[in-house]
C-alpha distance (Angstrom), angle and dihedral (degrees) to the residues before:
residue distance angle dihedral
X1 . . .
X2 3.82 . .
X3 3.98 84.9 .
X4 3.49 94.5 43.1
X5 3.84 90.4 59.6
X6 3.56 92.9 41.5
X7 3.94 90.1 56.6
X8 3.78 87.9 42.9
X9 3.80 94.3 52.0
X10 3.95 93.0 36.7
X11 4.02 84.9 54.7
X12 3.80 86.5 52.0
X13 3.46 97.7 55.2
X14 3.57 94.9 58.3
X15 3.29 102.3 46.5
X16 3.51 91.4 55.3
X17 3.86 87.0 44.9
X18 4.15 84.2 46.1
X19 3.42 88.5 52.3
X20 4.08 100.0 42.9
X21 3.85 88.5 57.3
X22 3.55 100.5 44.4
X23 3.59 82.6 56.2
X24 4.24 94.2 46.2
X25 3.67 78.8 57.7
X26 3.89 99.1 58.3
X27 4.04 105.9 99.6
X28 4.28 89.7 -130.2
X29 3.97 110.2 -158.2
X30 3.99 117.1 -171.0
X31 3.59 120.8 -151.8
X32 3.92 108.8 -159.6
X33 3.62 106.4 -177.8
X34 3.82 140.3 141.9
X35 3.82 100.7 -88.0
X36 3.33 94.8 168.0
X37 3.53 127.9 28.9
X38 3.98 139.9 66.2
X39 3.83 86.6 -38.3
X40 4.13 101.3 48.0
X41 3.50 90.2 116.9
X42 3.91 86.3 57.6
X43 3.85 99.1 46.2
X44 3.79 90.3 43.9
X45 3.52 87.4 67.2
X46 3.79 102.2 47.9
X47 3.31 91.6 46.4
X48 3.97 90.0 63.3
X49 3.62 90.2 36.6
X50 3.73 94.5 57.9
X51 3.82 100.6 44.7
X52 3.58 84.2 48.9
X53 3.70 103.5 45.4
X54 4.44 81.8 54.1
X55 3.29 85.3 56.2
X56 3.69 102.6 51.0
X57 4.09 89.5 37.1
X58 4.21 88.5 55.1
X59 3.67 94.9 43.6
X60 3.60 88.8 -102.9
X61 4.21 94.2 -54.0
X62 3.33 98.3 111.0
X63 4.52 87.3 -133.7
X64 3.46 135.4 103.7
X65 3.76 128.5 -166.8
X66 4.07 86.1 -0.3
X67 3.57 91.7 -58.8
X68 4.15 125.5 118.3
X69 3.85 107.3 -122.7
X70 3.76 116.6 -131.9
X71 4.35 129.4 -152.5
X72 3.62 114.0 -153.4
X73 3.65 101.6 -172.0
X74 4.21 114.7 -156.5
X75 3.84 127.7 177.2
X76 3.41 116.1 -118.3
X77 3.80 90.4 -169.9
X78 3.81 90.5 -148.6
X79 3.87 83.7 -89.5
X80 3.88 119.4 119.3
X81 3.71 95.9 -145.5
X82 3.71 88.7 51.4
X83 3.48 95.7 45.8
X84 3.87 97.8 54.2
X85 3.96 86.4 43.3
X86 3.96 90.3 57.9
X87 4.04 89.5 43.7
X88 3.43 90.8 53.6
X89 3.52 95.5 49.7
X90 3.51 93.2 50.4
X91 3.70 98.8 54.3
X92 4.09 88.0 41.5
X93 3.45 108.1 38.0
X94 3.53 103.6 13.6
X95 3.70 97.3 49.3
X96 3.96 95.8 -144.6
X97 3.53 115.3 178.5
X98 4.03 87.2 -143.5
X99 3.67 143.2 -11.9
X100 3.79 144.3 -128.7
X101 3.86 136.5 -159.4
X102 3.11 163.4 -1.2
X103 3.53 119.8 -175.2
X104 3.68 91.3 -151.3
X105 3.68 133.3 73.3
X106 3.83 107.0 -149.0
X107 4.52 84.3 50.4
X108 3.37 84.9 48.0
X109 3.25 95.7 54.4
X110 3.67 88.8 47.5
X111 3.64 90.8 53.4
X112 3.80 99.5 56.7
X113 3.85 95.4 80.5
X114 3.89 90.8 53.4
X115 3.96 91.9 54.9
X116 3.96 89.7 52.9
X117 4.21 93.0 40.3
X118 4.15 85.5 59.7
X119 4.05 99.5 29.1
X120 3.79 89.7 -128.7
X121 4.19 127.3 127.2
X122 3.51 127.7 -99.2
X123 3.84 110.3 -166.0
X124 3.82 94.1 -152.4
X125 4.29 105.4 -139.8
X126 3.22 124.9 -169.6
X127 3.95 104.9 -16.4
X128 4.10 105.9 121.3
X129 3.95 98.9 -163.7
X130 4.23 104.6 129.8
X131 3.34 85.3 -149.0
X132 3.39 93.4 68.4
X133 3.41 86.9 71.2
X134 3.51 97.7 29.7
X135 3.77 136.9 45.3
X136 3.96 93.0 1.8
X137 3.83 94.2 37.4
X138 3.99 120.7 121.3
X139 4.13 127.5 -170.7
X140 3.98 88.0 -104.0
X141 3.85 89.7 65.5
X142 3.92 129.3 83.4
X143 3.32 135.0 168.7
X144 4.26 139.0 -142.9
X145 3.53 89.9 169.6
X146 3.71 120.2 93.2
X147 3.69 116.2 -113.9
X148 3.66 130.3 -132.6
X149 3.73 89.3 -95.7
X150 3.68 93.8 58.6
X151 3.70 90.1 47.1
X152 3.59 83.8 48.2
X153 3.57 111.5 47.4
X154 4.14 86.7 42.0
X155 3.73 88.9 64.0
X156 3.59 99.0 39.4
X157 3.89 86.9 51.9
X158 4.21 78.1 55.6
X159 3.17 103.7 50.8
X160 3.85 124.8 8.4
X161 3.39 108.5 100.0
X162 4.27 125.3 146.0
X163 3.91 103.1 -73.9
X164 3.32 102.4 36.9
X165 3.86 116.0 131.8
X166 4.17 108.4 -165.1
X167 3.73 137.2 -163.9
X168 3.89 118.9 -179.8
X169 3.62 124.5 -146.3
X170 4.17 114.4 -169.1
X171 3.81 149.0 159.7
X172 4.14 104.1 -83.4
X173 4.16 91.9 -126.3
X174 3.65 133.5 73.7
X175 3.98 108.5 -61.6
X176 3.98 82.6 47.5
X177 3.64 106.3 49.6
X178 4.28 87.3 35.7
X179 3.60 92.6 49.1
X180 3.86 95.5 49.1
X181 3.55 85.6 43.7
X182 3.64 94.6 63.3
X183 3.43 93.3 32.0
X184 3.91 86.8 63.6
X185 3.92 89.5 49.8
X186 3.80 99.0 40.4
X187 4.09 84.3 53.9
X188 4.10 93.0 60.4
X189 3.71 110.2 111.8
X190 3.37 98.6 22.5
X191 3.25 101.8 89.1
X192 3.87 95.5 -125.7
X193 4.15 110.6 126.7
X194 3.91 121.0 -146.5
X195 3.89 103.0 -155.8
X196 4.11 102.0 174.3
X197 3.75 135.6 26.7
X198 4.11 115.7 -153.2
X199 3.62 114.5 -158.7
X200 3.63 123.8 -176.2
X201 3.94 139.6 167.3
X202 3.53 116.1 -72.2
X203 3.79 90.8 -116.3
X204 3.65 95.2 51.2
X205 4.02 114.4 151.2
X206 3.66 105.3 158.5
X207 3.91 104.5 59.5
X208 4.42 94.8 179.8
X209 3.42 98.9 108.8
X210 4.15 96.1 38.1
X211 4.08 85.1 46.7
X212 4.11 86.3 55.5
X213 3.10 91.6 63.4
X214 3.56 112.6 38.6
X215 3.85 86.6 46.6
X216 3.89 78.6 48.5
X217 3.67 91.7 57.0
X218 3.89 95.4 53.3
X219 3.81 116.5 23.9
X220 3.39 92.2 93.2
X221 4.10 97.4 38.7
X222 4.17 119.1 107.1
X223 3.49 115.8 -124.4
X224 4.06 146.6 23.9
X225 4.17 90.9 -14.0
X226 4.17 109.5 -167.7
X227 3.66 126.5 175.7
X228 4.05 98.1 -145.8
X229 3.88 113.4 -150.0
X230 3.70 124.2 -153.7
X231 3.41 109.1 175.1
X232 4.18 144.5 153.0
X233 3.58 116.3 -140.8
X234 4.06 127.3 -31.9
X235 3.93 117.7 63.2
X236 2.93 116.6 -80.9
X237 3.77 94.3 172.7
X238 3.41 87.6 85.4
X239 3.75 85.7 107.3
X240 3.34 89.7 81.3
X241 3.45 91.7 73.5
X242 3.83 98.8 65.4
X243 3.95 86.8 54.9
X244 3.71 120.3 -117.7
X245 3.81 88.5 -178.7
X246 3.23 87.9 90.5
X247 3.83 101.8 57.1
X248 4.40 77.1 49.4
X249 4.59 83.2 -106.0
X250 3.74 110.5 147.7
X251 3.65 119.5 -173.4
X252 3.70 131.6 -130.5
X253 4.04 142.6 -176.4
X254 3.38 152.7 163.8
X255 3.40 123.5 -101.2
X256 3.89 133.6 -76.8
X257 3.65 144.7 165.3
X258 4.02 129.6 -45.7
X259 3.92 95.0 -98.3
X260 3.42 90.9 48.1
X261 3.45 94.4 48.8
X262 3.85 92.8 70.7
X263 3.25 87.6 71.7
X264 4.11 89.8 63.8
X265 3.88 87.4 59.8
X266 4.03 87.3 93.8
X267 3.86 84.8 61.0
X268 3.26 112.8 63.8
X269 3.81 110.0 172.0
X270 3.54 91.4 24.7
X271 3.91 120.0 140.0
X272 3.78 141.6 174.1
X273 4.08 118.9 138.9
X274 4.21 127.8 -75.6
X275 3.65 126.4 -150.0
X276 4.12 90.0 -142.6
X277 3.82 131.2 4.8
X278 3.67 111.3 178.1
X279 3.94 95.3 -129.1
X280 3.87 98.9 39.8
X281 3.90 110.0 70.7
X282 4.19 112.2 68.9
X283 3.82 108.2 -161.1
X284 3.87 131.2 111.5
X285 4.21 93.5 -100.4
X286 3.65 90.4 57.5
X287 3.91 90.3 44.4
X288 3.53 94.0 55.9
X289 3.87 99.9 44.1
X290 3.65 89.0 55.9
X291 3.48 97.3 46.6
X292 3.40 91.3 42.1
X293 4.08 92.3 44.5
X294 3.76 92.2 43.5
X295 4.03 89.5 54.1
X296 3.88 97.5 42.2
X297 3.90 103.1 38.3
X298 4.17 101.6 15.4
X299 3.53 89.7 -125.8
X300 3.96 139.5 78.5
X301 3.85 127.5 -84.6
X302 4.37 108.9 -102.3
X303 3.54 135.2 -147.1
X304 3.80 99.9 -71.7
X305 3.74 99.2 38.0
X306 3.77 88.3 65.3
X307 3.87 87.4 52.1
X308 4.37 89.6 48.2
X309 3.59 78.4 50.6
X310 3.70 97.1 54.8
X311 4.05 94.9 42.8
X312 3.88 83.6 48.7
X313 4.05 94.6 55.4
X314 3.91 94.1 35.7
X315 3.86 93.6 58.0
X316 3.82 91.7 42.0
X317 4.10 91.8 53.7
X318 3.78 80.0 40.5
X319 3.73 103.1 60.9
X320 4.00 83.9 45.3
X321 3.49 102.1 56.7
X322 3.66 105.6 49.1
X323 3.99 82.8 35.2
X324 3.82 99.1 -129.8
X325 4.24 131.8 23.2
X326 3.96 91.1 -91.7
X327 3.92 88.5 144.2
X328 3.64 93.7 -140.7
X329 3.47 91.0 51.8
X330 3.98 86.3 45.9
X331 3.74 88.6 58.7
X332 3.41 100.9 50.1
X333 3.77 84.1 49.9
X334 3.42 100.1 56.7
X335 3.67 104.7 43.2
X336 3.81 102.8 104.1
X337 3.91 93.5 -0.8
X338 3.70 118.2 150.8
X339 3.57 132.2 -160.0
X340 3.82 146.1 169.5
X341 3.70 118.9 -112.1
X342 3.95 133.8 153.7
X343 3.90 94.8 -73.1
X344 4.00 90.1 53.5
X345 4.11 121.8 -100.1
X346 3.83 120.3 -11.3
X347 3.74 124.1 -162.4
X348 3.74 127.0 -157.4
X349 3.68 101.7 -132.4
X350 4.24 104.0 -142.9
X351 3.93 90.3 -135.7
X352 3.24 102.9 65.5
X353 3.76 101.3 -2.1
X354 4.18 87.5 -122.8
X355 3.47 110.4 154.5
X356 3.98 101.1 -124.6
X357 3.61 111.5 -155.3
X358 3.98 141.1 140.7
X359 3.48 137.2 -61.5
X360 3.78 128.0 -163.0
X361 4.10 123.5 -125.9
X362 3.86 103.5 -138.2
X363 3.99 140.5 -173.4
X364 3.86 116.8 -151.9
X365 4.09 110.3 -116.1
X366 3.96 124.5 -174.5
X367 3.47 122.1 -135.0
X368 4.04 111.4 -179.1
X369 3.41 87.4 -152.7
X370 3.53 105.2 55.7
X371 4.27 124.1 65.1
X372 4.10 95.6 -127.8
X373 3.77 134.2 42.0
X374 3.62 107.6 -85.3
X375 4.55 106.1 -119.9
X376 3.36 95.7 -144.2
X377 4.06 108.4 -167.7
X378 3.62 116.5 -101.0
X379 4.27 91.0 176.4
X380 4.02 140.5 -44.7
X381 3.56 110.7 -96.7
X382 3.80 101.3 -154.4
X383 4.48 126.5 -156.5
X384 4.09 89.8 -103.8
X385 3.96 88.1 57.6
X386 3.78 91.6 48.5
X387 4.03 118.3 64.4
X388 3.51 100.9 -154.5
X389 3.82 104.5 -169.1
X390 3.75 125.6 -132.9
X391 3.37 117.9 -111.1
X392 3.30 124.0 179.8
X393 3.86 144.7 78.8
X394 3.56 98.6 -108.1
């Protein structure tokens, strides 16, 4: 009996052991991002991106390097304090071998300190802030998402030309402030002038006292006057409504997601420059994630499902070059990596480990019988064309 038990007990013990290092052997990914909040719509997206750019990256098996991959999803909450609680849990109790997200800039920013405290990755998707990537950066942080000088220096490609009179209208946080910021810089040289920066709550719906004064701040201006919008969520367009045609304002953006784009359809003609639009790139990742989007969902990949996509890929190609999820090994991996994703190749650039990348020039068409302006593709603007500065402290 005595042996019996002992056998029975020894048996135990290693299939618990069995079982605790077939599970040390599962490559576990967390996604901390903002699933519900201001930005849901936004996170939503990733979140489908990224599962599906693993899949398309493993050939649809869902391993890499013989070993199962794993998504621990955590809600960020669109809260910083949240955010870096959930990070820290991941890497702690969790045991993640990297992480992904947020969605927003000021949690991501919140965030960055955890990924240094516990030497692990955080592939930053989508959040925009440059100073993600700048001031508050660290070497365990890299970024898919563009920044706010990509967004920037894509528009000002657009639409700064000699003549052009500019007031900015943005969110009064971090992707705001840094995106008008580089907006400002990318503009020098051009000749374009920006002569007033609106800044209202992030939860702004009534836009009649902001409009005053932007319409304020150009009406009497000679040349090409545009109010430029950068702006997270809401609709802000609603400007349009109280008629700056008739001071001679247009208005002008960057790109954004297919509900949001219905608001564009009182623009037609408009341009400015889009990270993703899902007709614009040609290349066999794109082709499949429509295809593939189009059969699952019955409607077309957005903005941020590109950018899942992308995080999804780069983590995949990753894992394969350094051979395991050693993070050191990781790093030295993805310093100068490149990779194809829906938006065409992306490079980690070493500096700052930013993933520099494309962006598409645009002009705003209506079609009455689809629900969003149409972004029909003016040109490709491609990394070389785009200096990107650097910075950080590194």
């Amino acid at each position: 009996m005595k042996r019996t038990l002992t056998l029975l007990a020894a048996a135990t013990l290693a299939g618990a052991a069995g079982l605790a290092l077939a599970q040390s052997k599962d490559i576990r990914i967390a996604h901390v991002y903002d699933k519900t909040g201001a930005l849901e719509a936004y996170a939503k997206q990733t979140q489908t991106g990224l599962m599906m750019g693993l899949e398309y990256a493993t050939g649809g098996t869902m391993t890499v390097l013989g070993r199962k991959i794993v998504v621990i999803e955590k809600d960020s909450q669109l809260k910083p304090d949240v955010g870096k609680a959930q990070l820290a849990a991941a890497y702690g109790d969790d045991k993640v071998d990297l992480a992904i997200g947020p969605t927003g800039s000021g949690v991501a920013l919140a965030m960055l300190p955890v990924a240094e405290e516990y030497k692990k990755i955080l592939l930053v998707e989508p959040a925009v802030a440059d100073s993600i990537t700048g001031d508050k950066w660290n070497r365990y942080i890299f970024r898919t998402g563009r920044s706010s000088s990509q967004d920037a220096i894509s528009n000002a490609v657009a639409i700064g030309k000699k003549g052009v009179v500019i007031a900015t209208l943005a969110q009064d946080y971090a992707f705001g402030r840094d995106g008008v910021k580089a907006f400002k810089e990318a503009l020098a040289g051009t000749g374009a002038e920006i002569v007033h920066e609106e800044y209202a709550p992030q939860a702004t719906t009534d836009f009649t006292a902001p409009a005053e004064r932007l319409f304020n701040a150009l009406k009497d201006k000679k040349g090409r006057k545009i109010i430029f919008i950068i702006w997270a969520g809401g609709n802000p367009f609603r400007i349009a409504d109280l008629k700056p045609e008739r001071y001679g304002i247009e208005i002008a953006s960057g790109g954004n997601i297919l509900p949001a784009l219905a608001a564009y359809k009182v623009l037609p003609g408009m341009e400015g420059a889009t990270y993703y639009y899902y007709e614009i790139p040609q290349n066999p990742v794109n082709k499949w994630l429509v295809a593939e989007h189009y059969k699952r969902f019955k409607v077309p990949p957005d903005f941020f499902t590109a950018g899942g996509m992308s995080a999804g890929i780069a983590a995949v190609e990753a894992i394969k070059k350094a051979g395991g999820t050693d993070t050191e090994k990781l790093i030295t991996a993805m310093e100068g990596l490149s990779f194809e994703t829906p938006k065409g190749r992306m490079t980690f650039r070493k500096e700052d480990h930013q993933a520099m990348q494309s962006m598409f020039h645009f002009k705003v068409r209506v079609d009455p019988g689809i629900d969003w302006a149409v972004l029909t593709p003016v040109r490709e603007i491609k990394p070389e064309e785009m200096k990107v500065p650097i910075r950080n402290k590194r």
